[in-house]
Structures are given as C-alpha cells and as structure tokens.
C-alpha positions as CSV (number, residue, x, y, z in Angstrom):
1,X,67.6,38.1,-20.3
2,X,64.8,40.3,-20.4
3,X,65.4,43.7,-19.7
4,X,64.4,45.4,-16.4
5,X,62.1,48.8,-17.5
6,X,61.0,51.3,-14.9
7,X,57.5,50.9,-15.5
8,X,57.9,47.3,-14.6
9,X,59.9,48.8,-11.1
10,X,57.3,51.2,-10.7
11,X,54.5,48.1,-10.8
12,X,56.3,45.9,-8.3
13,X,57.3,49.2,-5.4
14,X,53.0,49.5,-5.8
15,X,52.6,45.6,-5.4
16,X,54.8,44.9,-2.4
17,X,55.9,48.5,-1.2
18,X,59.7,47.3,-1.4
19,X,62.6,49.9,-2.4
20,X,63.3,50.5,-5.5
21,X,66.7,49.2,-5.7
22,X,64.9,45.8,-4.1
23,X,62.8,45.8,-7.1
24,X,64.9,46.4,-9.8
25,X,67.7,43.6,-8.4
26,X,64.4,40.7,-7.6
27,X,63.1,41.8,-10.7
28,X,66.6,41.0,-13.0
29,X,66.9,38.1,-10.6
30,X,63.3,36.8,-12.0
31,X,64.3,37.6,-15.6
32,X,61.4,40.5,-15.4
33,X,58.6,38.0,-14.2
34,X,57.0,40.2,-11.6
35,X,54.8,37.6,-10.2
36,X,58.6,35.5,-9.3
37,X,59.8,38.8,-8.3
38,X,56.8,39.1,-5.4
39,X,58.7,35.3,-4.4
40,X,61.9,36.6,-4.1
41,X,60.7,39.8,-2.1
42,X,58.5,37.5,0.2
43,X,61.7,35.5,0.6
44,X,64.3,38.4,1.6
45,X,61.7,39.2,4.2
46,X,59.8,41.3,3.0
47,X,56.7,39.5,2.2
48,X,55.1,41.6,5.1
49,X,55.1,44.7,3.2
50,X,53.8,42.5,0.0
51,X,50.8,41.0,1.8
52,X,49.5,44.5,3.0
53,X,50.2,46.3,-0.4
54,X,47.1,46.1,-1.5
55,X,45.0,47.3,2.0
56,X,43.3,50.8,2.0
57,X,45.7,53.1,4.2
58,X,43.0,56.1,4.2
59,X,44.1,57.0,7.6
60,X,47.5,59.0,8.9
61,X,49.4,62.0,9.9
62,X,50.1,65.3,8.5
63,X,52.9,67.0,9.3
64,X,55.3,70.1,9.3
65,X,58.6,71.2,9.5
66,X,59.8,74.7,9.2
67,X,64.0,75.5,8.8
68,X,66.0,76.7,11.2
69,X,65.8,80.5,9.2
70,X,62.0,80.5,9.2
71,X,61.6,81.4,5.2
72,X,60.5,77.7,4.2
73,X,57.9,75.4,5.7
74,X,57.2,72.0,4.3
75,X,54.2,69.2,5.0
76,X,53.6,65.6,4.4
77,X,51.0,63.2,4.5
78,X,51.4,59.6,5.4
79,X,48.9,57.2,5.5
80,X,48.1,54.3,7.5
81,X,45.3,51.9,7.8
82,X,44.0,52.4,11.2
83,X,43.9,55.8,13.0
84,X,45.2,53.6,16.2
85,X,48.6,53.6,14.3
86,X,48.9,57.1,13.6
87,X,49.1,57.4,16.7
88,X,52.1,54.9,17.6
89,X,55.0,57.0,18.5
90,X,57.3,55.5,16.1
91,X,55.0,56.0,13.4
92,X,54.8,59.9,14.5
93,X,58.7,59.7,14.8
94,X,59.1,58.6,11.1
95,X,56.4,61.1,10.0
96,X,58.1,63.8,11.6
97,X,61.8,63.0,10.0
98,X,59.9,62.9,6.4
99,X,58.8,66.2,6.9
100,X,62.0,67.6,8.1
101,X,63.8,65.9,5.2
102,X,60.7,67.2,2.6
103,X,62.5,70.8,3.7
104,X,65.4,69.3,1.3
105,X,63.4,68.1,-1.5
106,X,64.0,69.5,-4.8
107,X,60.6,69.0,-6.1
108,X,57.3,67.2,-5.1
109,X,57.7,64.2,-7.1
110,X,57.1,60.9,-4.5
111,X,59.4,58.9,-6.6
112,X,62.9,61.2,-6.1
113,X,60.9,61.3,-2.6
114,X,61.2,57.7,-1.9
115,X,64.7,57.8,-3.4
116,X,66.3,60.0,-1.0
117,X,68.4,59.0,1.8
118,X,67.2,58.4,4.9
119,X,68.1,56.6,8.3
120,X,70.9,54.9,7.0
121,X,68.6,54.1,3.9
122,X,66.2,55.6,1.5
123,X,62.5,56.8,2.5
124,X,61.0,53.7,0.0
125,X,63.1,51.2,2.2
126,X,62.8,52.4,5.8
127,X,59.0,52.7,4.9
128,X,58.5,49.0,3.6
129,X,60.6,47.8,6.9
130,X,57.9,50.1,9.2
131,X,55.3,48.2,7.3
132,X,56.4,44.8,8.3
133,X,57.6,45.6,12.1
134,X,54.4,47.3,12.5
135,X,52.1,44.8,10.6
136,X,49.4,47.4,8.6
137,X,49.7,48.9,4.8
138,X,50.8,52.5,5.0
139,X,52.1,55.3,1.8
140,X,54.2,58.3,1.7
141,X,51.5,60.2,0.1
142,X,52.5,63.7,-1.1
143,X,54.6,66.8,0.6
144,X,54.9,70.1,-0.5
145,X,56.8,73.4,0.8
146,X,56.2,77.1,0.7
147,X,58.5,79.7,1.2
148,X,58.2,83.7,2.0
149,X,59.9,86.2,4.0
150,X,57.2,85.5,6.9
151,X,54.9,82.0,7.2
152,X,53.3,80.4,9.7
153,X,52.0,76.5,9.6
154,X,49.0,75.1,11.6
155,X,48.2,71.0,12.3
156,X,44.7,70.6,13.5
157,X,43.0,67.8,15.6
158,X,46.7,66.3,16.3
159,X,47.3,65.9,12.7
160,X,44.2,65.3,10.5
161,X,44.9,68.6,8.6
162,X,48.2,70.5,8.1
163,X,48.7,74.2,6.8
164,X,51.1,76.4,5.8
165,X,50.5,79.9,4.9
166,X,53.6,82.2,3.0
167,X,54.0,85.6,3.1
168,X,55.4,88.7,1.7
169,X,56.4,91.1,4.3
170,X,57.9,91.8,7.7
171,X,59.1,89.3,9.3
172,X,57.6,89.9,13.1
173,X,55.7,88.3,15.9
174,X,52.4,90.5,14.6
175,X,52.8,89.2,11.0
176,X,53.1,85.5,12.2
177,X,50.5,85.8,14.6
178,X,48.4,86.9,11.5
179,X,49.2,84.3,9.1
180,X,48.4,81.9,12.2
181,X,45.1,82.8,12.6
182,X,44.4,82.7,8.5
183,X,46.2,78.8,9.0
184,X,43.5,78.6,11.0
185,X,40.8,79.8,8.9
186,X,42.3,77.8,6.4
187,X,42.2,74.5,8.1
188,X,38.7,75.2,9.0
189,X,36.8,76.3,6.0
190,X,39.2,74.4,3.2
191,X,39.4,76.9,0.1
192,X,40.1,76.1,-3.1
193,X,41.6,79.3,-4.1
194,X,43.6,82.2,-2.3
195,X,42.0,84.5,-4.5
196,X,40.2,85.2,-7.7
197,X,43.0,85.8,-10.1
198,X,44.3,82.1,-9.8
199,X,40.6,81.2,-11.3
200,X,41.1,80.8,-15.1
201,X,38.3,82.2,-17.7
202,X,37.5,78.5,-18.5
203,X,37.1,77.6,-14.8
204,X,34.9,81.1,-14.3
205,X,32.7,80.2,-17.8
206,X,32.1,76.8,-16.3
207,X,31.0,77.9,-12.7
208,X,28.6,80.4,-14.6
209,X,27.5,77.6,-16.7
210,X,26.7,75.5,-13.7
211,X,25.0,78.3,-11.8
212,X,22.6,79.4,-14.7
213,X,21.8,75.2,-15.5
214,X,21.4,74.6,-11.3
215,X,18.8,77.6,-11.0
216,X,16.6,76.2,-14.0
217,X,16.4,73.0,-12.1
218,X,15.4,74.9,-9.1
219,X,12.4,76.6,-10.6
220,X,10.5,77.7,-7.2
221,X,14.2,79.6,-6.2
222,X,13.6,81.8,-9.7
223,X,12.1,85.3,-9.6
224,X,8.8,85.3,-8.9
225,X,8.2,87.0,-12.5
226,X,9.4,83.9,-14.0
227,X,8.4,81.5,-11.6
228,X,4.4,82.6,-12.4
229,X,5.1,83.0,-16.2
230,X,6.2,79.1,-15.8
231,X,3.1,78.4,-14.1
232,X,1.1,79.6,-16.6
233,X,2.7,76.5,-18.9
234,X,1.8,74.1,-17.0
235,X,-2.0,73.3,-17.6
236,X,-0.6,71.0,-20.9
237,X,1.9,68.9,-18.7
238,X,0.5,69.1,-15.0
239,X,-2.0,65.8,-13.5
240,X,-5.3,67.3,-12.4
241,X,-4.4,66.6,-8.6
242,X,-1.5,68.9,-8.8
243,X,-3.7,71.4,-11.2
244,X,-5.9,71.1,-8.7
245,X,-3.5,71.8,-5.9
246,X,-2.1,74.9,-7.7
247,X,-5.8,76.6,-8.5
248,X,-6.3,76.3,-4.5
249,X,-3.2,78.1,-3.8
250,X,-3.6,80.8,-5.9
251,X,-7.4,81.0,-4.9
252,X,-6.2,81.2,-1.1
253,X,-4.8,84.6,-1.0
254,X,-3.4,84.0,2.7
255,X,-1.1,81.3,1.4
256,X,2.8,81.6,1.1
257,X,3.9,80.4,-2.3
258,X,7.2,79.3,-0.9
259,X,5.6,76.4,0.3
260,X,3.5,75.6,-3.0
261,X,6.3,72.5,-3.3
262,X,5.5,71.4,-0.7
263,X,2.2,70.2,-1.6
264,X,3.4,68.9,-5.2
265,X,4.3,65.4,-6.7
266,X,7.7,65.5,-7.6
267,X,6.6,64.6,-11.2
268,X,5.0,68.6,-10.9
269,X,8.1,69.5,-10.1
270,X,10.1,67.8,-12.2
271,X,8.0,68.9,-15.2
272,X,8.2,72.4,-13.8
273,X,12.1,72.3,-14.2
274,X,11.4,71.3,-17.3
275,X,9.8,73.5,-18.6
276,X,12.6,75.9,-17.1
277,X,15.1,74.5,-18.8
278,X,13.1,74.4,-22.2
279,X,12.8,78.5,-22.1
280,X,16.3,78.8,-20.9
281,X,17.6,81.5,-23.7
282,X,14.3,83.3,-23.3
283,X,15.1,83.1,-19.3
284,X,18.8,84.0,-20.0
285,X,18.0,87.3,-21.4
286,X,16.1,88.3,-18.2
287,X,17.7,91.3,-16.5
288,X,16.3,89.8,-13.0
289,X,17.7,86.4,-13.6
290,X,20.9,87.6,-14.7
291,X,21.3,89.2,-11.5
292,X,20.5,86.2,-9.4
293,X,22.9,84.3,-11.5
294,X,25.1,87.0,-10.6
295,X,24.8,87.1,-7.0
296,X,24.8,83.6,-6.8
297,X,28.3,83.3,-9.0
298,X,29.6,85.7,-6.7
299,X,28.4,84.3,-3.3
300,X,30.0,80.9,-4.3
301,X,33.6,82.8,-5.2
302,X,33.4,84.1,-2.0
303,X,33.0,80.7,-0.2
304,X,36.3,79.4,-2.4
305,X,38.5,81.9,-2.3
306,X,40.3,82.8,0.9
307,X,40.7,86.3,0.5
308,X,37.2,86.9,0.3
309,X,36.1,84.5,2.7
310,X,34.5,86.5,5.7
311,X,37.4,86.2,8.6
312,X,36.0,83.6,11.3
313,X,37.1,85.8,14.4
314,X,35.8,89.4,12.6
315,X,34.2,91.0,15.2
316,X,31.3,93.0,12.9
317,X,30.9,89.7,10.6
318,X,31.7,91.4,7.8
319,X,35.3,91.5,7.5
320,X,37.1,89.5,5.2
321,X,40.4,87.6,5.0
322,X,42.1,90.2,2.4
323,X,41.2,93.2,4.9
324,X,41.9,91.9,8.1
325,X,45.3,91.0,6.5
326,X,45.4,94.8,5.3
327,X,44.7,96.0,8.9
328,X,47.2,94.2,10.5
329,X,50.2,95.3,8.2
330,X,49.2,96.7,4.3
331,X,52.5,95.1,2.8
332,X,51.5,91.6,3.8
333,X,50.8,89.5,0.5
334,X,50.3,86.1,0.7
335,X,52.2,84.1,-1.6
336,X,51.3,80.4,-1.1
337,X,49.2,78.6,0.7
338,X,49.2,74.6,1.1
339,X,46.5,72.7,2.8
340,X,46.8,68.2,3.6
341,X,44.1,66.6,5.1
342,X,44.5,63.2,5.7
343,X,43.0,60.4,3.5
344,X,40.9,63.3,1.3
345,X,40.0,61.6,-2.1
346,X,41.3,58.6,-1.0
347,X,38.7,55.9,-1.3
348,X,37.6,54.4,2.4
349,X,36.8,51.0,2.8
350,X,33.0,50.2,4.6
351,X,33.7,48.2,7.1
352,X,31.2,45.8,8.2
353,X,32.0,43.8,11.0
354,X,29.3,41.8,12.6
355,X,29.9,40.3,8.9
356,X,33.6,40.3,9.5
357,X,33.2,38.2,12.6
358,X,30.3,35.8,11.1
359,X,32.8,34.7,8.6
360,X,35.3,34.4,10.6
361,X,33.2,31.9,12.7
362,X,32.0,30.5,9.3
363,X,35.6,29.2,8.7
C-alpha cells in the first residue's frame, strides 16, 4: 500500500475542498491515487464541493469578533464567488462563527484553522458541506487577531474591508472613540505601515533607489537647472521637427516650459530620459536634486505610514494620525493594526457574457 503523505492531503483538500480527515481516509482507500480519490469523494457526496474547487471565489465577507473582556479582537476573510452570496444569511452566519472562533486560534496558520472544531465538525468540513448546499466555490482565506489594553474594530461597506486597531493605554469610551475613527482612516486610505520604524534599511534603500531611477525617467519634473543643461544635449539625438519645436519655445519668451511636452514626440522624450539616466551619478551629486529626491522619499512615507498620514477629519488639514492620537490622550500607543479587504491580490476572473450566452446557445 502506498503511503498517505501530507502533501498529497494537502493537494486533494485544494482539489475538492473536502476535510482533511475525508482526504487522508479516500486517499488510503485509493492506495494514494488522487485522481481515484476525487471518485471516492464525488461518491460520499461530496462531488459538489469537487466540481467548484477550481472556480475563482474573489468575492466575500470580512468579519470581526471581539471577546467578551474587550483586550482581543480577531478578523476573517471568506470568499465566495458571487457578491450575491455574501450576502445569503447563512453564509454571514458561518462567517460570523469563524470569526468568533478565530478569537481561540493559537496562531494564523489556515490548516490548524480548518482543523478546529466546529458545529459538531471541523471548519474544513462544515465549509466543504456549505459549498455543496449552497452550490458556488468559496475559501476560508486568512484571520488574524490583535490584542491591547484598549482596541476598536471597523467593517466598511457591510463587509468589504475589516479593521482592527490595538492599543496601549486607558481603557475608556474617549480612547475607543479614538482608535474608531483611526479604523476608519485605516479602512479608507489602506497603509502599509503604522509607522516608520517597522520600514527596514533594505526596504528604505530600495524606495530611494526607486525615487532617484523614477525622476530620471521624468526629466521635465527635474530642476529646471538640470532640465536646461539636458536640453542642451539634445541637438545629437533630437529629429529636426522636435529641434525645431524646442528652438520656437525658447525663442517665444511668453511660453510656459511646463508645457514644452506637450508639443514633443514621445521619441524626444523618451531620448530626453535618456539622456537623464545616462548622467545619473553626475545628476546624483546635485544638491537640488537630492532635495527633490528627498522630498519626494518623504512625501511617499507619509502616504504609507499611518502615523504620518494627515488625519482625514483634522480640522486645519495639517494634523496627523500620530498627533491627533497625542491630543486625545499622550499614553495612547498603538500596538497593532490589521487591515482584510476582500478578494485583494486575489486574481478576478473577466467575465464576458454576451460570449457566455452565445456558447451557450452554440451548444
């Protein structure tokens, strides 16, 4: 008999979306042939669950639980192929007891996930059964938790994005209220950071890097310095049209060089770049374009990091995250900050279905 590994479990739970113990018994019962183990599955009645394994669930719920003391929050995303089914209540009722039960997982790996008990079954199980009564592919995707002496979550447009936001600090209805409204801003502007000091060197060198290469592609954005010193290059690699072109714009002293690329080929321009990028250590060493790369660096920090996000509801317009926290209560840290939307990275499907409907007439 040949023996039963987990990778081969693992490969036949992804085929037909069966339990694990379902797969490990079909597949000693097939002597490890997973195609005869599919039979067997299909068979026991599950051959639902098999036929939509393979569908594109890009769609689903996310959802949050918090426990009964208030110090831990947890989230989880399911997926589904149609958004018409996340919003079937039994769907939203099994969604809802994952996350409850997520408060109780020891870690976020799916498969101990899937394992766990649950309704008089485990997770992997009552999810394959959901998946044949209601007739569409769906996945447990992920969950996470956070804990802290204060949190608040936050599910936006009826559970397309979830957030929880954990805190250190008092525990009161001012504090809440605060880490609500930065749930909020969360679920709205999507940062990839909370703050700068969870951005490694090698992540900050490679931003840099990307900056400094993007503005040499971007010649007409440069200092104007450098921008004409470029333009003086060009008479070897420029067409006459667009030599042409430039010696009319610099002869017409009314005209606004912003719009020079306007009138280009983007051959000029492309040229133009490259010639930027040619003289990039000479450009490099240029105190003006260090400061652009500079502001620029820093701008883009502040777009991916929470804390220096500008708060959405400051009333100046200046305020950030960090200091309207700091103004509601100055011992309020955040400690972790989790943020699902549904189907992100996922995939989709293009549906086309006046050519969905033509074959089905072809047939």
């Amino acid at each position: 008999m040949a023996a039963v590994t987990a990778k081969m479990v693992k490969e036949l739970r992804e085929l037909t979306g069966s339990g694990m113990m379902d797969c490990k018994k079909a597949l000693v019962e097939a002597d490890g042939d997973i195609d005869q183990a599919v039979q067997i599955l299909r068979e026991k009645g599950l051959s639902k669950a098999a036929k939509k394994a393979g569908r594109i669930a890009a769609m689903g719920l996310v959802r949050t639980a918090v426990s009964e003391d208030g110090k831990t929050a947890s989230i989880v995303e399911v997926n589904s192929e149609t958004d018409f089914v996340a919003k079937n209540d039994v769907f939203i009722g099994f969604v809802d007891g994952l996350a409850r039960l997520a408060l109780d997982a020891e870690s976020n790996d799916m498969d101990a996930f899937k394992a766990m008990a649950f309704e008089e079954s485990t997770v992997g199980e009552t999810l394959t059964a959901l998946i044949a009564k209601i007739g569409e592919n769906m996945s447990v995707r992920r969950i996470d938790k956070a804990s802290g002496e204060v949190l608040a979550t936050y599910t936006h447009g009826g559970g397309n994005i979830g957030v929880i936001v954990a805190a250190d600090g008092a525990d009161n209805d001012e504090n809440k209220t605060a880490l609500k409204n930065v749930a909020m801003q969360v679920a709205a502007m999507n940062p990839q950071y909370v703050s700068r000091d969870e951005i490694s060197e090698a992540e900050l060198a490679n931003l840099g890097k990307i900056t400094l290469e993007s503005a040499l592609n971007d010649p007409f954005s440069l200092p104007k310095p450098i921008l004409n010193g470029l333009l003086d290059k060009v008479a070897d690699v420029w067409g006459e049209e667009d030599l042409a072109i430039l010696a009319e714009k610099k002869a017409d002293k009314s005209f606004n060089f912003n719009y020079l690329p306007n009138f280009l080929s983007d051959e000029a321009k492309a040229k133009l770049a490259g010639l930027a990028v040619a003289a990039k250590e000479e450009i490099s060493e240029n105190k003006i374009f260090k400061g652009l790369v500079d502001g620029r660096i820093k701008k883009q920090l502040k777009d991916i990091c929470l804390l220096d996000q500008t708060y959405v509801r400051a009333e100046d317009g200046k305020q950030t995250v960090a200091q309207y926290l700091q103004s509601v209560d100055k011992g309020l840290k955040l400690t972790k900050v989790v943020r699902f939307e549904v189907g992100e990275g996922i995939e989709k499907k293009e549906e086309d279905f006046a050519a969905e409907v033509a074959a089905q007439l072809n047939k």
